[in-house]
N, C-alpha and C positions, 0 to 999 in steps of 0.2 A: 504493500500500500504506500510506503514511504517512496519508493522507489517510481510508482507512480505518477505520482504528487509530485516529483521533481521536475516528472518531463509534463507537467501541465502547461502549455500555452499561454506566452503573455498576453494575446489577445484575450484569451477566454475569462483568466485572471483582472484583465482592464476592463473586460463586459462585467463581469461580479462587480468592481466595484463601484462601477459606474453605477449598478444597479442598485447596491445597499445604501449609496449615500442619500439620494432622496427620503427613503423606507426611515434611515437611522435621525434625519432632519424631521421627518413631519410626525415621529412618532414623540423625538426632544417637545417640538413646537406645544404637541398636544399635551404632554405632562404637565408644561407649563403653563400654558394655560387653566388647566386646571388649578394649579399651585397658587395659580393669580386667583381666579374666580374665589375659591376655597376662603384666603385672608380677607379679600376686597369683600362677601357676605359677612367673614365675622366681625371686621369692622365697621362696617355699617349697620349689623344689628345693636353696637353697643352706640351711638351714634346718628342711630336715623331722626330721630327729631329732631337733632343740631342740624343737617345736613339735609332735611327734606326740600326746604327751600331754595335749594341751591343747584336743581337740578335741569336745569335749565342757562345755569349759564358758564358753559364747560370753554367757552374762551374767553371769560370774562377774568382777569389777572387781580383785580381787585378782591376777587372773593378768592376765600383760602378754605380747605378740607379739612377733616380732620381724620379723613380715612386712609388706611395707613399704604396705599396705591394710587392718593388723591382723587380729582375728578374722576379718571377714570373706576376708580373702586367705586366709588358715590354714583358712578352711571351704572355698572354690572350691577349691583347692587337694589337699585331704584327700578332697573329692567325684571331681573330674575325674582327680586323676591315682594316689592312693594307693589308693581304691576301687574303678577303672575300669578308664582305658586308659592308665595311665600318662604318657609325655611325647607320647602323641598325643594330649592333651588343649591342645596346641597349635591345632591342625587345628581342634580346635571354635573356640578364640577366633579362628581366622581367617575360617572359615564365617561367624559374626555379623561381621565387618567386612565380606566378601562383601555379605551381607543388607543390610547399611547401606548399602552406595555404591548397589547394586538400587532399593533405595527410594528414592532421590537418583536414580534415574536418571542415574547416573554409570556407561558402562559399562567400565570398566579390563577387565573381567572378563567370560570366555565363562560367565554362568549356572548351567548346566545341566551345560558338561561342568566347570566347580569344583568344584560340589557334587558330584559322581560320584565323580571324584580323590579329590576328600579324602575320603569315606564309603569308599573303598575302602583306601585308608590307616589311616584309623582304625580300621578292621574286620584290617589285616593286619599293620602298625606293632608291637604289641603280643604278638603273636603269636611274630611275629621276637624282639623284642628279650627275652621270655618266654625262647625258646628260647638263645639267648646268655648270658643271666643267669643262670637256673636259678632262677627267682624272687625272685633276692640283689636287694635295693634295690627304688627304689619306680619301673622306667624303665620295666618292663612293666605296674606296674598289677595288682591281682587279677583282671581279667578277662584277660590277657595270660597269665599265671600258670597260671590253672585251666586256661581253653582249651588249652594249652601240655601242662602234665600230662595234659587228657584224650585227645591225639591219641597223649601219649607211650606212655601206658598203653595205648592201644586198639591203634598201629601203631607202635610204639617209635620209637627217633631215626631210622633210616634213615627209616621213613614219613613222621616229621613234617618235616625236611626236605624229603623230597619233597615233599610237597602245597604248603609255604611257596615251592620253586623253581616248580614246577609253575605256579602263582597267579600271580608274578610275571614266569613267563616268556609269559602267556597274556594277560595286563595289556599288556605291552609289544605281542605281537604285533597287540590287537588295538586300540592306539590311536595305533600307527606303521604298522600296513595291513602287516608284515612275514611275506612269504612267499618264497619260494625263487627267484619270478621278480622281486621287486622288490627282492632282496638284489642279485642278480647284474646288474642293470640299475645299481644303486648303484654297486657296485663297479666295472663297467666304465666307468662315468661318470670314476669317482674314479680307474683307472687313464689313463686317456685322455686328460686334465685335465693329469695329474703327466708323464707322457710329451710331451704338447705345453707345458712348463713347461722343461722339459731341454732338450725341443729351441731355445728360444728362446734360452739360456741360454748353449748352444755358440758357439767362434766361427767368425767366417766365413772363409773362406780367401780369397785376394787375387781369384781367378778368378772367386769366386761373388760377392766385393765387386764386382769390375766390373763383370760381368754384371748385380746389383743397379742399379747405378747405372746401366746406361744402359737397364735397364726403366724407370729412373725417370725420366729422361729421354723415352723415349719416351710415360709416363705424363703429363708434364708437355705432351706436342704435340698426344697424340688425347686423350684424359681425357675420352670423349662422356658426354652427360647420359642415364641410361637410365632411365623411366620402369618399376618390378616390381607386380604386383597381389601382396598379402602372404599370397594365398594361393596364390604361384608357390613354387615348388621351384626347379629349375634350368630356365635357359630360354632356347634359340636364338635369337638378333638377328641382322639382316640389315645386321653389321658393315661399314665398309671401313678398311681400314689405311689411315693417313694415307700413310706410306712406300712403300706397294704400293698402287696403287687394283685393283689383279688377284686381291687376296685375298678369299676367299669367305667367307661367315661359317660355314663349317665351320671355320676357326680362330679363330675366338672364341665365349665363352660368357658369358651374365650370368647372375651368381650371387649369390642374397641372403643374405649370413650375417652373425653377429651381430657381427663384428667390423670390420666396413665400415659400417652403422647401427644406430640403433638403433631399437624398438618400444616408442610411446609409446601404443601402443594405440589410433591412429589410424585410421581408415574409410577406404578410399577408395584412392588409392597412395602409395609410394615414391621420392623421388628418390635414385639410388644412384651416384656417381661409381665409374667400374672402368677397370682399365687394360684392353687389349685383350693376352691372351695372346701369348706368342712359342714356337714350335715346339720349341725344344730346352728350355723349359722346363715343357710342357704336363702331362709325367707327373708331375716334382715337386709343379706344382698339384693335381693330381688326389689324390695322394698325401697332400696337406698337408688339401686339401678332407675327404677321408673323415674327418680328425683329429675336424672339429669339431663341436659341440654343436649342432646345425641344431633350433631349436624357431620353428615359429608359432601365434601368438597369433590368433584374429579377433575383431576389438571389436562388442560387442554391439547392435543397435542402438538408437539414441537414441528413446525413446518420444515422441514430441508431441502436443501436447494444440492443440483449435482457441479461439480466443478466448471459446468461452462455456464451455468446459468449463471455463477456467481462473478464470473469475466464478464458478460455482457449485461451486467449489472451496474460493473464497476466502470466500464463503456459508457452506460447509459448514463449513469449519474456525473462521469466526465464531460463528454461533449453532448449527452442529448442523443434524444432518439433520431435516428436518420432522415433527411431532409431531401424527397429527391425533385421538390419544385425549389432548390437552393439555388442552380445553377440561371435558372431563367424567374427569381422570387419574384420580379418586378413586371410579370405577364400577366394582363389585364384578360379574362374573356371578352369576349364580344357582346355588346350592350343590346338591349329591345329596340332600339330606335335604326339599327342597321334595317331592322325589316321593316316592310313598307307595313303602313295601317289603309287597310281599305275601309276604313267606316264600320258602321255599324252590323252584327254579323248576325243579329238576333234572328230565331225564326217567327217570319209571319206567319199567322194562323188562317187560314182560306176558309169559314165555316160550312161555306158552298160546295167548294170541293171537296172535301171530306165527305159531308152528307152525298153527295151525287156518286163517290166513289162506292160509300157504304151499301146504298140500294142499288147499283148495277151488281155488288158483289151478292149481295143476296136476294136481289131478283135472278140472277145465275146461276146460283145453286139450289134455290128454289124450285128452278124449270127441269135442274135432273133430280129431282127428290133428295134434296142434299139439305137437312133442316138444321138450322141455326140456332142455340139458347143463348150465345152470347157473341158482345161482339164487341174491340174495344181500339184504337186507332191512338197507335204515338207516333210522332211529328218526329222527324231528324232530318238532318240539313239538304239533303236530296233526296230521301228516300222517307214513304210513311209507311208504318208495317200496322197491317191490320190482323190483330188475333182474334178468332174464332175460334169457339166453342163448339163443336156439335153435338149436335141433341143423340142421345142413344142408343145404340146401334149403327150408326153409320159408318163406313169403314175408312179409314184413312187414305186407302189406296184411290178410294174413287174422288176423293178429293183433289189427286196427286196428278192425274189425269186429265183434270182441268185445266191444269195452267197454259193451257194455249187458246181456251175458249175463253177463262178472265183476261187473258190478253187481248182478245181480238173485242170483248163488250165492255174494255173499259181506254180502248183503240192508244193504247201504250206500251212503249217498248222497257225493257226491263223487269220485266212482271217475276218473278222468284216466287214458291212455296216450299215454306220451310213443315214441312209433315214429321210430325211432329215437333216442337218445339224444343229444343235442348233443356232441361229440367223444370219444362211447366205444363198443364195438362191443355192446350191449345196448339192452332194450326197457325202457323206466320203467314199470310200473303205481303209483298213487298211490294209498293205501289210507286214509282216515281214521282214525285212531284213538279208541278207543270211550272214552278218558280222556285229554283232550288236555291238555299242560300249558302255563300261561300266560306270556305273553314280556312283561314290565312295562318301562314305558320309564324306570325307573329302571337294572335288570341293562344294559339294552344304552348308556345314558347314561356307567354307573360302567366299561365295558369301557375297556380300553385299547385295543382298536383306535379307539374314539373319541375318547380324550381325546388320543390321540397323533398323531388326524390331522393334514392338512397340507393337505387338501384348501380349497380357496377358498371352498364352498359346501357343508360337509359335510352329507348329509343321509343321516339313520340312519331304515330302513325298520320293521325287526324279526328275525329270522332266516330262515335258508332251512330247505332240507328237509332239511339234514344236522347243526340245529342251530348254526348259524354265524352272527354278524352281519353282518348284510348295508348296505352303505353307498353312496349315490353319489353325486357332485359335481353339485350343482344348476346350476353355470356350466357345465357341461359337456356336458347333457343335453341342449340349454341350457332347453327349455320342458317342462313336464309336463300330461300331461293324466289326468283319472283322471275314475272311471265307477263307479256303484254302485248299487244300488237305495236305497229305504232302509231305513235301518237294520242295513246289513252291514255297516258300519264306515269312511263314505268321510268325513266329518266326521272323525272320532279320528284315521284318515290323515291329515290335514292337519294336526290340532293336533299328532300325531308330528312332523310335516316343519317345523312352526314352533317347536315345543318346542327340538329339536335346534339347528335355527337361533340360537334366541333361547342357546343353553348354548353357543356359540363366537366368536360374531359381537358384537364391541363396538359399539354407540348410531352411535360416528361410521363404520362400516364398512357399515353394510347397513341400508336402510330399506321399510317394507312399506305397497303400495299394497292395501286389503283392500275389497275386494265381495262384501255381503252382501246379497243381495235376500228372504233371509229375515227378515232382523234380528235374527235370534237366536243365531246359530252362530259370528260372528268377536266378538261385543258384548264379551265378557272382555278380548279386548285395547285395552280405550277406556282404560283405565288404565295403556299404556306411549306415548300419544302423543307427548310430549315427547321420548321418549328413539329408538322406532323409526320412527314412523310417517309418512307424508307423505300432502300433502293439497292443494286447491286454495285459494289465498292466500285466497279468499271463503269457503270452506267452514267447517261449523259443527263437521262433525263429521268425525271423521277416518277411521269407520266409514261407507262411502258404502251407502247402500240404495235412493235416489233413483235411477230409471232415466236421467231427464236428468242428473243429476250423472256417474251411470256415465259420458257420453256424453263430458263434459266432460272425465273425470277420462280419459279414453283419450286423447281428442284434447289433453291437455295431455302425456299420457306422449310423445304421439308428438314434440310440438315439444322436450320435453328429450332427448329419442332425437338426434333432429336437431342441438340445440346442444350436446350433446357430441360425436356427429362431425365438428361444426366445432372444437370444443374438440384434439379427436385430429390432424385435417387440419395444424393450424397448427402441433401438436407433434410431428407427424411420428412419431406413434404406431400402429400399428395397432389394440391393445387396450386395453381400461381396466387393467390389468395394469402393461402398460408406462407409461399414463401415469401413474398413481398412484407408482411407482416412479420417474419421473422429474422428477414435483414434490413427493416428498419429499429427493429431493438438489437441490432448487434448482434445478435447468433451468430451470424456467418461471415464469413471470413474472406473479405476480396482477395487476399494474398493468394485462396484457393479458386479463382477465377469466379466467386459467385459477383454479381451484380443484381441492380432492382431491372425488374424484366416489367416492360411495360406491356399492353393490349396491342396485337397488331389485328388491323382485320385488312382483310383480305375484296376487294371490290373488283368485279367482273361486269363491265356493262355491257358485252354480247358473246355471250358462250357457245352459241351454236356457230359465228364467225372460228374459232379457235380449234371447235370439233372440227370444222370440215376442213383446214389448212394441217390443222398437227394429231388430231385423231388419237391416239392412245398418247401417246407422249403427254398430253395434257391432261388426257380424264384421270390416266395413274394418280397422278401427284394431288390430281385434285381429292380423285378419293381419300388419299391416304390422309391429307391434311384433315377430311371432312370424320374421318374416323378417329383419330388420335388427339389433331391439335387441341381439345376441347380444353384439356386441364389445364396446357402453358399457356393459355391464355390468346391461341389463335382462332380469327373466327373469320368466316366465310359470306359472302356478301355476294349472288351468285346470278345473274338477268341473263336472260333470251327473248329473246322476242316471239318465235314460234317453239312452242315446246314439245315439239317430238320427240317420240322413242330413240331415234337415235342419238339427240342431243343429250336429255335427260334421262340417261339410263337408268335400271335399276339398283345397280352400285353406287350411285349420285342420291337418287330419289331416297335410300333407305339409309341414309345420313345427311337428309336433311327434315326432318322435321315441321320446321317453319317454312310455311310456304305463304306468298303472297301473290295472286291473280287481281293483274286488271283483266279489259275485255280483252279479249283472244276470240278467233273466227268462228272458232266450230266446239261442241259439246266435249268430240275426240281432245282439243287441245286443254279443256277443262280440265277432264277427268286426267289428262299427264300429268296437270301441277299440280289438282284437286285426289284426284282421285272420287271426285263424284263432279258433275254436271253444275251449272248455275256459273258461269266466269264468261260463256258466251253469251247469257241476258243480260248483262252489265250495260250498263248506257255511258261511259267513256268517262273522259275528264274526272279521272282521279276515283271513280267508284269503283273500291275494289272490295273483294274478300282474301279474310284474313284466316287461315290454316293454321294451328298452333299444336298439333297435333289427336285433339281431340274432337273439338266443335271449328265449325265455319262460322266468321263472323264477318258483315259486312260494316264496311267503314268507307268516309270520305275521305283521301288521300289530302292532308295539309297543300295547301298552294306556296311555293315559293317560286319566286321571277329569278332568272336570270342576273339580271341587274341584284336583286338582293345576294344573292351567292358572293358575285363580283364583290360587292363592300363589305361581306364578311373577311371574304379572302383576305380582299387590300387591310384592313384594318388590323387580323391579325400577320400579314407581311411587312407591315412598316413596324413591327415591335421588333427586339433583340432580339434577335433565333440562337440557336446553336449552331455550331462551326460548319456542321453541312447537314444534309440527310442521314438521318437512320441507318446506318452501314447493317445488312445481311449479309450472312456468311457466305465468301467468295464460291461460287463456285461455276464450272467451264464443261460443256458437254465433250469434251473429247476424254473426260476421266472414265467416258462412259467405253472406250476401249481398253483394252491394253500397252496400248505401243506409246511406250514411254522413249524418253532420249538414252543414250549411252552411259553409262555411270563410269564417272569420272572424280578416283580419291581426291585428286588434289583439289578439287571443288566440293569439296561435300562438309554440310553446317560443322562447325564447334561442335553441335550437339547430336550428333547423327550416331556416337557410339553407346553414349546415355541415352538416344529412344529407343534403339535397338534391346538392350540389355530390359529395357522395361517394356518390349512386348514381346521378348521370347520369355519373360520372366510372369506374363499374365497370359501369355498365348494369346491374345485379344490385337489385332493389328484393327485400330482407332486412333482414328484424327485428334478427335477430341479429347480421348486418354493423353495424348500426348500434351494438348494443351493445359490440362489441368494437372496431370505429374511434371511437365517444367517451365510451364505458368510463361506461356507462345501466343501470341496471336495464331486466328484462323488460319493466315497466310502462310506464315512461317512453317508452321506442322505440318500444312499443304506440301511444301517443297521438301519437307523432312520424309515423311511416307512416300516420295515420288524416288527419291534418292535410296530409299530403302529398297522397293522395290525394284529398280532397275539393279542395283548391287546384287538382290535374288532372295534378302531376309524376307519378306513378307510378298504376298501373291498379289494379282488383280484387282481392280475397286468392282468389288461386288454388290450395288444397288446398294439399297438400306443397310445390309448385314457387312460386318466388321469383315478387314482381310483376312484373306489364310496365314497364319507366321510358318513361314517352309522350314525352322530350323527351329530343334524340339527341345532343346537345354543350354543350359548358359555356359556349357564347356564348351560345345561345338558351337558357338558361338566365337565365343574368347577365341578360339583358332582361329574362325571365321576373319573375324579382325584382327590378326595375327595376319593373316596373309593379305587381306587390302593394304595395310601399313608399308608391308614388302613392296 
């Protein structure tokens, strides 16, 4: 600890004391102030009449005090106690000494129940001595006084003593716990105490002296050592009378009471010396026994800490828990006023249209004997959902059947039936409305269910059909896939879902991998690269459009997917959750390559572009991310525009979950995202359904412009960024052969005989191994396993799975390297 303590940092040392000097100033200030108040009441109580008149003229030089702080004593004085509370204007100058030791962190003093006491005092103090005085003198104070008068007048003296006894008898009870079972538990205590006090006190008689004595006696022959657990009460031993070895231990007992040892608050047991009872004096014992005060205590247990908890303990209370918005502390989010306000967004209510929807809907099913008991109609911002009831027996299927005939008599596109209702006992028809009103991703930004999430990944849709914001955790989901034609809105989806993103998620928290094979759809964000983005150490640009780069930028997600599960493994973490949380308290150890792993997600705005240029080379990587990255905290963000079987396979489809349909052409492209029907009745602009893997729900996709994106952008690109992009770990398709360059000793790392020896020594030929046993950049280990391999230690890059080590022990090794050296 001392050792410590040496190498403590002058700066951190110059923040402490920066920090106490104020603390050790205003808690001086406050002592003395009260030191003042305290003399300045006691000489003006002896005083006030001399000095009443004089209160008024505090720059008047002519007049003189006689208070022993002057005017100013004769002002605190005339304030606190002649205009107020009278001599409880004590209580305040004690409170500010209170205040002062607080701020000293001095604690003499319970805080909180002081300050209560005495605010209750001073509130009752006054009162009382009002009513004793009859307002004569200055003890009560005028507020003691009036209050006094007004209870006297309202409820004469009988009342106002009552409510003053009342107060203080209700004070007492309820800060002594005094109630009728714990009076009488007192009292018999305090009976039972005094009664075994007399008895002690009597004297003995010659008979009971003898008899004393040669108990004592006998105590001084057997005196056995008895072993009590202290949460024993009274307790049978398997006794023998030294005297008698024929006596049973039905005449003796071990008994722990307070007056034989004592409770030091000790774990574990008792050593208790006891004499062994004598028969003619068994019921005395017993007698004397019930006298006493028999309490046990159990000691709490001792909490222990293992050796590293207690390092990053001593971390913690050094510098502080880890800070990984330090580097960029001075980064503002982006404010409500970037997004544009369109007005007023409330929904109008059409009472005509409603009604006229309501009887086309059940003059309709009325005409195929389809009978109605109930019927009820909620409004949401494009869409009205009318639930019915049907009368019983009628089957749900033939409801289901209709929806092309409610469409065509109520001559609307969009028409949805939702048969049955996800946990209510009614049928959804979904109605469009003929004046939809718009959801701007400003209203649902500026809501409080969003600003007050807590969510990890919040991500804000638009509303539902009941008017509602709708929100859902991107780590959670954990991958999304969405579908659209174009121009229904699956683009503006995305920048909602990064918009949101970018409005909660700070620079060092969350970084975005973005694929644009258009090149025109993600380009706005080329101006937060510094602050969000990541990218391949060789890459130019941090918007990837390049199909071989795609190819790259996956197969590099996959190897960081990788070294952070080795990152997790060695921390004995399951999630990035837990590890982040446990290298912000110092657990871990950057010497050993750990770092704070931030959120990367992963953004595709046209995937079926990707399939049909690179075909498996892409779907692999994709699956594999869509399977594994969940826990490091990588997440998938996945768009097409037509979603067919060959695009969205079922190795895609069955690690993704979360799915999200705008309109799409045909029922077929529904049921690929959906898996059921309803995404080709969608009536466009932003009306989608939401897939979460149990229920469909439809919602109005938030609106965001263009132009808005652009001022998010700019506003967080004119802030400090970091040095560059998000560097992913390097990596070059041609690893994916064999043919490597000629290995050449006189070029080969410092370190190439040290990585050798530690993966013939683990059999494990890893990159990353090597980065973390000799603490290498990605690069470096790169070049270190290429040099190994072409010399012949270790075999081919085998996809995912670690190399072969071709040479099986560290002797033929050491020869090995024995003969490169030659």
């Amino acid at each position: 600890m001392e050792k410590s303590a040496k190498k403590t940092p002058s700066s951190a040392m110059d923040q402490n004391k920066i920090l106490s000097k104020p603390r050790i100033f205003f808690g001086i200030l406050f002592i003395l102030i009260s030191v003042v108040a305290t003399f300045s009441f006691v000489s003006y109580l002896m005083n006030w009449k001399a000095d009443q008149s004089q209160a008024g003229t505090m720059l008047d030089k002519t007049v003189k005090s006689s208070n022993i702080f002057g005017k100013i004593g004769d002002w605190l004085g005339n304030i606190f106690i002649f205009e107020s509370i009278g001599i409880a204007a004590f209580l305040v100058a004690f409170l500010f000494f209170v205040c002062g030791l607080i701020i000293l962190k001095k604690n003499y003093f319970k805080p909180w129940k002081t300050i209560g006491h005495s605010l209750f005092f001073i509130c009752w103090l006054p009162i009382l001595l009002g009513a004793i005085t009859k307002g004569e003198g200055v003890l009560s104070g005028v507020y003691g006084f009036q209050i006094m008068d007004f209870l006297n007048s309202v409820i004469g003296t009988a009342g106002l003593w009552l409510v003053l006894l009342v107060s203080i008898g209700l004070y007492f009870i309820l800060e002594f716990n005094l109630n009728p079972a714990n009076i009488k538990s007192k009292l018999t205590d305090l009976n039972d105490n005094t009664v075994g006090r007399v008895k002690g006190m009597l004297p003995k008689s010659a008979e009971n002296f003898e008899a004393d004595e040669e108990l004592d006696d006998l105590s001084d022959l057997a005196n056995p050592l008895i072993t009590v657990s202290e949460s024993a009460g009274i307790k049978k031993e398997p006794l023998t009378d030294p005297l008698n070895p024929a006596t049973t231990n039905s005449e003796f007992e071990t008994i722990k009471t307070p007056n034989k040892t004592s409770f030091d608050g000790q774990s574990g047991s008792t050593s208790v010396n006891l004499s062994p009872s004598v028969n003619q004096s068994s019921t005395d014992n017993k007698a004397q026994n019930d006298d006493i005060n028999f309490k046990v205590e159990v000691a709490k247990p001792v909490e222990i800490l293992d050796e590293s908890d207690l390092k990053s303990k001593e971390l913690v209370d050094k510098h502080g828990y880890y800070d990984h918005k330090l580097e960029l502390a001075k980064f503002q989010m982006p404010t409500i006023d970037l997004l544009r306000d369109y007005g007023n967004e409330e929904i109008s209510v059409n009472q005509e249209e409603l009604e006229e929807n309501k009887n086309k809907i059940v003059g309709l099913l009325k005409n195929f004997n389809v009978g109605i008991a109930e019927i009820k109609a909620t409004i949401g911002p494009t869409v009205t959902l009318y639930e019915i009831v049907p009368e019983a027996g009628i089957r749900v299927a033939s409801i289901k059947k209709l929806q092309d005939d409610i469409a065509l008599n109520l001559s609307a596109l969009g028409i949805r039936i939702i048969a049955p209702m996800p946990g209510k006992g009614t049928i959804g028809i979904e109605v469009p409305r003929k004046n939809p009103s718009m959801v701007s991703m400003r209203s649902v930004i500026a809501s409080q269910k969003f600003q007050n999430s807590d969510m990890d990944l919040p991500v804000v849709f638009g509303k539902t059909i009941s008017n509602e914001i709708f929100m859902a955790d991107l780590a959670k989901m954990p991958h999304l896939l969405m579908a659209g034609a174009t121009g229904q809105g699956k683009s503006v989806g995305i920048n909602a879902i990064l918009t949101s993103l970018l409005y909660k998620k700070h620079p060092s928290e969350l970084k975005f991998v973005m694929v644009d094979p258009k090149k025109v759809e993600l380009s706005l964000y080329s101006k937060i690269e510094r602050h969000y983005l990541a990218k391949l150490p060789d890459g130019e640009d941090a918007i990837i459009t390049d199909t071989h780069k795609v190819i790259n930028t996956l197969n590099s997600l996959c190897i960081e997917m990788d070294q952070r599960y080795d990152l997790l493994k060695n921390a004995f973490c399951k999630n990035i959750k837990e590890y982040n949380k446990k290298f912000s308290e110092r657990k871990l150890n950057p010497e050993n390559g750990h770092r704070y792993l931030p959120y990367i997600v992963l953004v595709v705005d046209e995937f079926a572009d990707l399939i049909m240029t690179a075909g498996k080379e892409v779907e692999l990587p994709i699956a594999r991310l869509a399977q594994l990255a969940r826990a490091v905290g990588i997440h998938l963000i996945v768009a097409t525009q037509r979603p067919s079987v060959n695009v969205i396979t079922g190795m895609i489809k069955a690690n993704f979950p979360a799915r999200a349909a705008f309109r799409v052409i045909s029922s077929v492209d529904s049921r690929t995202i959906l898996d059921s029907p309803g995404a080709d009745q969608l009536i466009g602009k932003g009306d989608m359904l939401y897939f979460n893997g149990n229920e469909i729900m439809r919602l109005q996709c938030a609106f965001v412009d263009t132009p808005e994106v652009e001022k998010i952008a700019e506003f967080i690109g004119e802030q400090k960024g970091y040095a560059s992009a998000f560097m992913l770990p390097e990596y070059s398709s041609d690893e994916n052969t064999s043919t490597v360059a000629a290995f050449d000793p006189n070029e080969k790392d410092v370190l190439f005989e040290d990585a050798a020896r530690i993966l013939v020594s683990t059999q494990q030929g890893s990159t990353s191994m090597l980065q973390r046993q000799l603490k290498l950049g990605y690069n470096r280990a790169g070049r270190i396993m290429d040099q190994l391999e072409s010399s012949g230690v270790v075999g081919g890059f085998n996809g995912a799975k670690a190399r072969e080590v071709l040479i099986s022990d560290l002797n033929s090794l050491e020869r090995f390297l024995e003969e490169l050296r030659k």
